[in-house]
N, C-alpha and C positions, 0 to 999 in steps of 0.2 A: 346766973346765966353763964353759959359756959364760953370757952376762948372764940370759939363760931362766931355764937350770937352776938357774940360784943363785935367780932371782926365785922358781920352784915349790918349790926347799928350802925358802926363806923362808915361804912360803905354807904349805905344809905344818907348819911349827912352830909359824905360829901357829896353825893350825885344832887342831892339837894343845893347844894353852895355853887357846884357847876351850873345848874341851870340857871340858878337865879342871876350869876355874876352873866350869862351869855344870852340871857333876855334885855337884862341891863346895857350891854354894848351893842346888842341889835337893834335895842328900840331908839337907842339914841343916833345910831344912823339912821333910821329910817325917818326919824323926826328931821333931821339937821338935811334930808337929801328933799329935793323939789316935788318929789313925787308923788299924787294923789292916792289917800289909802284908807279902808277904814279898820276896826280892829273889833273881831266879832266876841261873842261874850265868854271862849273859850281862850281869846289873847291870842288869835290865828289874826296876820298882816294879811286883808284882801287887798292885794292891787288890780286893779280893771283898766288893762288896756287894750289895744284893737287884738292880738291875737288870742284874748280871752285873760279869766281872770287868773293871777299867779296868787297862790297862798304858801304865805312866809309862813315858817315855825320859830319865832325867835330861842325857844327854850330849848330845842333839836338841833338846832341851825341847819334843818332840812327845807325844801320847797316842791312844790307839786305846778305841775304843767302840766295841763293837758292831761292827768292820769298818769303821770309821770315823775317819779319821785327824785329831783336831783340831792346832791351834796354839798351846803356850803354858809359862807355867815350871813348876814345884810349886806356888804359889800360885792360879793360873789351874784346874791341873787338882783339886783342893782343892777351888775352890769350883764349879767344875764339875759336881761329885760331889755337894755338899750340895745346891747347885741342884736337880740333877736328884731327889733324894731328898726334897726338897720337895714336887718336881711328882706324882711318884709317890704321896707322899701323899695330897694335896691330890684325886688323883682315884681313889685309893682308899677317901676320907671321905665321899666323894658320892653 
């Protein structure tokens, strides 16, 4: 195999070591946080709450809303959610 294809192995093992170490730290906040969730047979976090449901990517550490694709880890999408369940509030009290 020539200097390339060794470089794309390489490359490839690590995108593999990335994902697995950032499912690892996503899944264990999402364990360790209070928040109802289930996890479908692809390892996609469905949370279902009143503004509909949010799907974590633990291995991306991307999430979808609404057809909306944000940017960020378990943490990020966490308070993403209470955020918004704030605002929803907030102009439901009104």
């Amino acid at each position: 195999m020539g200097d390339v294809g060794e470089d794309f192995k390489f490359f490839n093992e690590l995108k593999k070591e990335r994902k697995a170490n950032n499912k690892n730290k996503n899944m264990e906040v999402i364990e360790n946080s209070n928040i109802k969730h289930c996890i479908d047979q692809n390892g996609t976090v469905l949370i279902k709450v009143k503004m509909g449901t949010v799907c974590f990517y633990p291995t991306t550490n991307k999430f979808l809303v609404k057809g909306k694709v944000y940017y960020g880890n378990a943490k990020n999408c966490l308070g993403f959610i209470k955020n918004r369940m704030k605002q929803l509030e907030q102009e439901n009290g009104k």
